[in-house]
C-alpha positions in Angstrom: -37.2 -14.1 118.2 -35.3 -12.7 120.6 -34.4 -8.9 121.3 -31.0 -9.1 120.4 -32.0 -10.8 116.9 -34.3 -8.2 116.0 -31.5 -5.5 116.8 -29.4 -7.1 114.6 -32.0 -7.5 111.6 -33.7 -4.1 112.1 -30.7 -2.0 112.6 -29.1 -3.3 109.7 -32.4 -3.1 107.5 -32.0 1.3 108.7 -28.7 1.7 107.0 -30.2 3.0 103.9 -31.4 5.9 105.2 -28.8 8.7 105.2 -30.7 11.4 106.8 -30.4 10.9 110.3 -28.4 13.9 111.1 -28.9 15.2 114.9 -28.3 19.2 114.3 -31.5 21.7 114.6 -32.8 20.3 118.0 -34.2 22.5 121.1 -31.7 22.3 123.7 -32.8 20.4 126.8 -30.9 18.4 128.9 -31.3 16.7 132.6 -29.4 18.9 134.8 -30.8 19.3 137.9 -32.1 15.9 138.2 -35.1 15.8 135.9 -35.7 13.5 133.2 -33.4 12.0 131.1 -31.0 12.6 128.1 -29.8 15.9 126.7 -29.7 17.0 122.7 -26.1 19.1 123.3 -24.4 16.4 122.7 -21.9 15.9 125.9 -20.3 13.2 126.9 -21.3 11.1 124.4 -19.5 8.1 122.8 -19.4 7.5 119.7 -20.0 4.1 117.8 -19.1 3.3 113.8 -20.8 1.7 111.2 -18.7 -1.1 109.6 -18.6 1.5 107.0 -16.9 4.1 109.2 -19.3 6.1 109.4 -19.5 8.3 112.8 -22.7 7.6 114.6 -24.6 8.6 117.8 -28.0 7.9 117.4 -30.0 4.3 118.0 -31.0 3.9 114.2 -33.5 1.5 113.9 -36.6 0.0 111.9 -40.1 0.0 113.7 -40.4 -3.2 111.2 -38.9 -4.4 108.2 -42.4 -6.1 107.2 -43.5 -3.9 104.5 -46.6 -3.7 102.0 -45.0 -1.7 99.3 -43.3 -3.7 96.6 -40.9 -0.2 96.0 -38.5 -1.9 93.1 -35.2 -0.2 94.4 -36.1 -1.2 98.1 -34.4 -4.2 100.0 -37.1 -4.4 102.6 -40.0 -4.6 99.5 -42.9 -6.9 99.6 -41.2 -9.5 97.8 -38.0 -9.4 99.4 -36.7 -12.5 100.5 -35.1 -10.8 103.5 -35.3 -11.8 107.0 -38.4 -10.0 108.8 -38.6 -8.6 112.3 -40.8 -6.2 114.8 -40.2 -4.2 117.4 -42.8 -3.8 120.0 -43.4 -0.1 121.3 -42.2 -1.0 124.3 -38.7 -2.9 122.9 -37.5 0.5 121.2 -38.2 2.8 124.4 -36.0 0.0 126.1 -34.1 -0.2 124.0 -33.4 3.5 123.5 -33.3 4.1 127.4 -30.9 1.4 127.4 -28.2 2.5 125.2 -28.6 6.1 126.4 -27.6 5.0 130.3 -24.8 3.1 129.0 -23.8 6.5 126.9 -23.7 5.2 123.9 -26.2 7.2 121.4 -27.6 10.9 121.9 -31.5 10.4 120.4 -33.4 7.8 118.2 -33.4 8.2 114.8 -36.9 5.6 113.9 -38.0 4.5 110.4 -40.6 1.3 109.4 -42.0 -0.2 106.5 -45.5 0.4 106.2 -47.6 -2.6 108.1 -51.4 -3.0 108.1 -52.2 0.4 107.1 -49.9 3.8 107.1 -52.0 5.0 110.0 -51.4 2.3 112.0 -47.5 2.1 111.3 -47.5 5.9 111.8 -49.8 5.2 115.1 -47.0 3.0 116.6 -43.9 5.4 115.5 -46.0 8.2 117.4 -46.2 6.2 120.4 -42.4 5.4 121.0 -42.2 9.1 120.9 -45.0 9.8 123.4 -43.6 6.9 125.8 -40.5 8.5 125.8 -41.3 12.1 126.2 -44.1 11.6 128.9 -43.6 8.4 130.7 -40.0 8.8 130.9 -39.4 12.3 130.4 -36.6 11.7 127.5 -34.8 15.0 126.7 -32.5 13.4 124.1 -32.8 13.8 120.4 -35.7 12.1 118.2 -36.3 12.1 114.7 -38.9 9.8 113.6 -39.3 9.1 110.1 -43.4 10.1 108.7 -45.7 8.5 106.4 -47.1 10.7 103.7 -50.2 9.1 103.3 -51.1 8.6 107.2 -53.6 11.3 108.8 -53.0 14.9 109.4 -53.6 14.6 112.7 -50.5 11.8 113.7 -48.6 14.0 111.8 -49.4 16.7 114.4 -48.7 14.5 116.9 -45.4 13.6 115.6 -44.2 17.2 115.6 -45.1 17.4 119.5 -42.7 14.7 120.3 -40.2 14.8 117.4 -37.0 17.1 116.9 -37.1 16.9 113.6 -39.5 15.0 111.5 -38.6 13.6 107.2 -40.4 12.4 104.6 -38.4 10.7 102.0 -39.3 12.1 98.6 -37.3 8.5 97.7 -36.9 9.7 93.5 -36.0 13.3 92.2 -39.2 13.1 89.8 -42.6 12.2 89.9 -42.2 9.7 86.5 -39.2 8.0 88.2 -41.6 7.5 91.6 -44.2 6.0 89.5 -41.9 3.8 87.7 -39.9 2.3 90.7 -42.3 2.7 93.2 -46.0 2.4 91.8 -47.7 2.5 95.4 -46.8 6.1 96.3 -48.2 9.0 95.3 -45.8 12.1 94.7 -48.4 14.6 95.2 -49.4 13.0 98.5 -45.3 13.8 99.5 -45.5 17.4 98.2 -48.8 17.6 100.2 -47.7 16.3 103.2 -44.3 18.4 103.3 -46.7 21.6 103.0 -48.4 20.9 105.6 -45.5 20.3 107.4 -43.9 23.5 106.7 -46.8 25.1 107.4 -47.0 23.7 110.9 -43.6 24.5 111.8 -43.6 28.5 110.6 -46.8 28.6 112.6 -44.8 27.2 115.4 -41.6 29.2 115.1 -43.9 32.7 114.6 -45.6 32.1 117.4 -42.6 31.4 119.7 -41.4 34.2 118.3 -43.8 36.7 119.2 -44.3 35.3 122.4 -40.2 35.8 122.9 -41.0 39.6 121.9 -44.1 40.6 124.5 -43.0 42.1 127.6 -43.1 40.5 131.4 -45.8 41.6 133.0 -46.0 42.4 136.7 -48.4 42.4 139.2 -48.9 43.7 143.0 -46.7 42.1 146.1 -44.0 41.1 143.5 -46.1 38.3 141.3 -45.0 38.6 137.6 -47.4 36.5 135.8 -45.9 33.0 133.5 -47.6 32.7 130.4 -48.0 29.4 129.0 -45.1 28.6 126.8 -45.3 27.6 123.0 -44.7 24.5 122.7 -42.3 23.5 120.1 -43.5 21.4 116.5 -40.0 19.7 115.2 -37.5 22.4 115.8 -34.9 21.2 114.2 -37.1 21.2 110.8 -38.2 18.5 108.0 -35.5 16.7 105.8 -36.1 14.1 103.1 -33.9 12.1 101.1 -33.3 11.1 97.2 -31.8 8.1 95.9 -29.4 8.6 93.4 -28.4 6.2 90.8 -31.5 3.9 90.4 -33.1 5.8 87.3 -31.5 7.9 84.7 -32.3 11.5 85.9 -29.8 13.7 85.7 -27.8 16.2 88.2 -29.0 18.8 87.0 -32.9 17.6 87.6 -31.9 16.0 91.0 -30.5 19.7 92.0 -33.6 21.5 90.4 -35.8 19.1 93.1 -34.0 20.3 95.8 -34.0 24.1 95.0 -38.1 23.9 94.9 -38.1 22.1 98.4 -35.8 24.6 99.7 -37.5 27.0 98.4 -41.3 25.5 98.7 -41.0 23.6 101.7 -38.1 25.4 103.2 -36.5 22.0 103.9 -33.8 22.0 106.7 -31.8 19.4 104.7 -32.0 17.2 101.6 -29.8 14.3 101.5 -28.5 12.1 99.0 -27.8 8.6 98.5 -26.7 6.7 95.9 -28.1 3.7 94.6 -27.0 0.1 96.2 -27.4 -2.6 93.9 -29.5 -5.1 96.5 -30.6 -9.3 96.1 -32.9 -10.2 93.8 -33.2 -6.8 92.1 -35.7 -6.1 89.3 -34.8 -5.5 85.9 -35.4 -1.9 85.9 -32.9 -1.2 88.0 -28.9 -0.9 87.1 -26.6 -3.9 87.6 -23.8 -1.7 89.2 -24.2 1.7 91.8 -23.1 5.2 91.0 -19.7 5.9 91.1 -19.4 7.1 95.1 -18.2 10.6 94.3 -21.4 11.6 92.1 -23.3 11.6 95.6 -20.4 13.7 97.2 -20.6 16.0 94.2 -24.5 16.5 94.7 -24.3 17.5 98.2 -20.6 19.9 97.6 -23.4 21.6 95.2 -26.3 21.5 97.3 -23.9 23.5 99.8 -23.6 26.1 97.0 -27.2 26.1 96.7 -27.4 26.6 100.4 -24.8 28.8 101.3 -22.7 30.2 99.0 -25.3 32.1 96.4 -25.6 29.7 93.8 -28.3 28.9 91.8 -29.3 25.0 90.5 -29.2 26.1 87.1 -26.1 28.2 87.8 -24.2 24.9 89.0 -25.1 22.7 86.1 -26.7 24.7 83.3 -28.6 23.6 80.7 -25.8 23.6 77.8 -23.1 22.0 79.4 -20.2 24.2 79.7 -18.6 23.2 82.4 -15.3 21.1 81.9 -15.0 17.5 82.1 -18.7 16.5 82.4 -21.4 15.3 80.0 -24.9 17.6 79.4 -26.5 17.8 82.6 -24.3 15.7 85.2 -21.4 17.5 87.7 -17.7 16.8 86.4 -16.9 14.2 88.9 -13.0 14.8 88.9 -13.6 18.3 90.2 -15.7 20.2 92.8 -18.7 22.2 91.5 -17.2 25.5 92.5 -13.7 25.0 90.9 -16.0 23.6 87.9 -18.1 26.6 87.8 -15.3 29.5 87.8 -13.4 27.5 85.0 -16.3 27.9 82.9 -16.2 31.8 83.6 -12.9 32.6 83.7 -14.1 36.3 82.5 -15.5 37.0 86.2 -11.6 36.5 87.9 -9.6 37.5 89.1 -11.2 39.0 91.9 -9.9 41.9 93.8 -9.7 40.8 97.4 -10.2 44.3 99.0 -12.9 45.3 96.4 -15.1 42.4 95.7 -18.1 42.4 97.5 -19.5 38.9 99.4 -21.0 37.5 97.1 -18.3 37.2 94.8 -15.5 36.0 97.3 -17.7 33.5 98.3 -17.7 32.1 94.2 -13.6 31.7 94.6 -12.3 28.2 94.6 -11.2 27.4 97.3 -12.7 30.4 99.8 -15.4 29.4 102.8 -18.1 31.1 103.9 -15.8 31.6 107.3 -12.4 32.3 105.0 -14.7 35.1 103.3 -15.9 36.6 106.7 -12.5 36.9 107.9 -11.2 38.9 104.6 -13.6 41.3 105.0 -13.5 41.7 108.6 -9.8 42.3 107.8 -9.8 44.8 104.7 -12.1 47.1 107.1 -8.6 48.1 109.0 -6.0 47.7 105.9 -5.4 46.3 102.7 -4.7 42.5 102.1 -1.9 40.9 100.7 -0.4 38.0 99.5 0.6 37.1 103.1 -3.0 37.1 104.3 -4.1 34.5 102.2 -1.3 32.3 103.7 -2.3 33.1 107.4 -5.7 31.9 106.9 -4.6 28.3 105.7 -6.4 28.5 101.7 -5.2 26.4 99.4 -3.3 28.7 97.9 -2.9 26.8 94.2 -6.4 26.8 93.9 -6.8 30.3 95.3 -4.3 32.2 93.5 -5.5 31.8 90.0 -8.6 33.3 90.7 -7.3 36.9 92.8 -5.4 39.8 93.1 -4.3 41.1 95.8 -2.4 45.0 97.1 0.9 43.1 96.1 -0.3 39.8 94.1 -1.7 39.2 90.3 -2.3 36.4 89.0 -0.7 37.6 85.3 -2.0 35.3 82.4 -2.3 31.8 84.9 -6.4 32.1 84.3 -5.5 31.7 80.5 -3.8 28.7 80.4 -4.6 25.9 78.7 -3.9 23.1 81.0 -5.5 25.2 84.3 -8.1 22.3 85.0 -4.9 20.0 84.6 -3.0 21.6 87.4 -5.6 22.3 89.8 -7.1 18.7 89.3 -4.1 16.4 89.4 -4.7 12.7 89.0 -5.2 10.7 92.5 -1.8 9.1 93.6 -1.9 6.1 95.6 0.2 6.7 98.7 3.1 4.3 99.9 2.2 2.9 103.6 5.8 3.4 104.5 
């Protein structure tokens, strides 16, 4: 099979993984004439997915071959898919390649588990390594681990890696065990702790190292300590499918607060469920509606950023309008969601409230919030304010009060939801 065949097979076969972000990297580039690549992202073209989606890294299976029979999987044992592999030396070409001709910024490398998950985790090391020391790659690379392979790749992997994932695959540890028999949840959590552990150790030590003072010596010598050397700087990420069991939102979120907060997880992604050939019983006959993963990460960003807590965002007696027990409303955001279900905390004064509870209006963003009260410091806000900064003001208004605005009884109105959730309307293309 040709190289151009396997491209075609094994870049296709990588679609399914939806964590390939490039954010978190150390900046290098190859200014000055050494090496190759950069991870800041100039001058970089694009490419898109047939499904529109914006991407800029080579994404790409090691191998497709796999020796898990994982039930919601297309590249399973018993898949009757078309099979390719990549040598080592194919994806450095390969990724070389499509960096001169300025098409990607890093490598983004996956691979079903051949032989044994050392080995496979042996060979994803190694394109790493080749690139780093043989051709002195500075561009972005986030390669894909195996839990079950040895502590000690997994160190290697964090010397060569930007950031490094390990796909939790279900939200629970029955669902796992249902779907995908082979893989061991507690061998996931293990291997994400050790992880984490690696890169605070890493991160401390850089930072002390940043803090000690330059020493110098006699005839104007100042002495270089070795640097730190970075373990995946940009952090660990993972990924859940959505869709292929029955878990609920509300247990998919409660998985990602504890790797937040256990694992301190740069990112956890979503994806819902694709319905693939040849698909086992166990699995549903039709995906996830498409908006029930945009809903899980709009809430994961609340989670993240905005103060709010899993259990906050879908609580255990469903209160929260237009949504069954333990599942986001799907025709609203989380946030709007969430203050509908306590209209007693609005309005909010905008020259009163502290952070915390700007940052729980509809409509408000973390930077929409930093600018109010970087504003109130020199006067009072107003109506006009709120304009300037581009809110939407019909789902702000509801919700504050302002030195020459209140909202009167609109908070109490029946048909709120109604109004601020107005059916979709197909647009005319003329």
């Amino acid at each position: 099979m040709n190289l151009q065949s396997k491209l075609a097979i094994l870049a296709d076969a990588a679609k399914y993984d939806a964590s390939c972000a490039s954010s978190g990297a150390a900046p290098r580039n190859s200014v000055g004439g050494r090496g190759m690549g950069s991870t800041e992202g100039m001058g970089i073209c694009h490419s898109y997915a047939p499904d529109g989606r914006c991407i800029s890294l080579l994404k790409i299976l090691l191998t497709n071959f796999c020796q898990y029979d994982c039930l919601y999987c297309v590249n399973r044992l018993t898949s009757n898919v078309p099979r390719a592999r990549f040598t080592v030396d194919e994806v450095v070409q390969l990724t070389l390649d499509f960096y001169r001709r300025n098409c990607i910024e890093g490598l983004f490398l996956s691979s079903g588990i051949v032989q044994s998950p050392d080995y496979t985790m042996e060979q994803v090391v190694e394109v790493a390594r080749v690139l780093r020391e043989e051709h002195d790659f500075r561009g972005y690379i986030h390669l894909k681990t195996i839990p079950d392979a040895a502590p000690e790749l997994m160190e290697r992997a964090g010397r060569y890696a930007d950031r490094l994932s390990i796909n939790i695959e279900l939200p629970t540890a029955e669902g796992l065990k249902a779907l995908a028999p082979e893989k061991n949840s507690a061998a996931i959590d293990r291997s994400m702790a050790r992880m984490a552990v690696h890169i605070g150790e890493s991160r401390a030590a850089r930072k002390e190292q940043a803090a000690l003072p330059i020493v110098s010596m006699p005839q104007s010598r100042t002495t270089r300590r070795a640097s730190v050397p970075h373990f995946a700087p940009g952090g660990q990420s993972t990924q859940m499918i959505v869709g292929a069991d029955t878990t609920n939102d509300r247990t998919i979120l409660a998985t990602s607060a504890r790797l937040y907060g256990v694992h301190r997880l740069r990112r956890v992604y979503y994806s819902a469920f694709s319905p693939i050939p040849d698909a086992a019983r166990a699995l549903p006959l039709a995906a996830p509606p498409t908006v029930r993963e945009h809903r899980l990460y709009q809430a994961d960003w609340l989670m993240r950023f905005y103060g709010f807590t899993h259990d906050e965002i879908v609580p255990p007696s469903q209160s929260n309008p237009g949504s069954q027990a333990g599942m986001l409303a799907l025709d609203m955001d989380p946030k709007l969601a969430w203050a509908l279900a306590h209209r007693e905390r609005f309005p909010v004064n905008l020259n009163t409230a502290p952070r915390e509870l700007l940052l729980r209006v509809p409509g408000f963003g973390v930077q929409t919030v930093d600018r109010l009260l970087a504003a109130r410091r020199v006067r009072r806000l107003r109506h006009a304010d709120l304009a300037r900064l581009h809110v939407p003001l019909k789902k702000v208004l509801p919700f504050v009060e302002a030195a020459d605005y209140r909202p009167g009884r609109a908070l109490d109105a029946a048909d709120l939801a109604a109004q601020l959730t107005p059916p979709p309307v197909q647009r005319s293309l003329f």
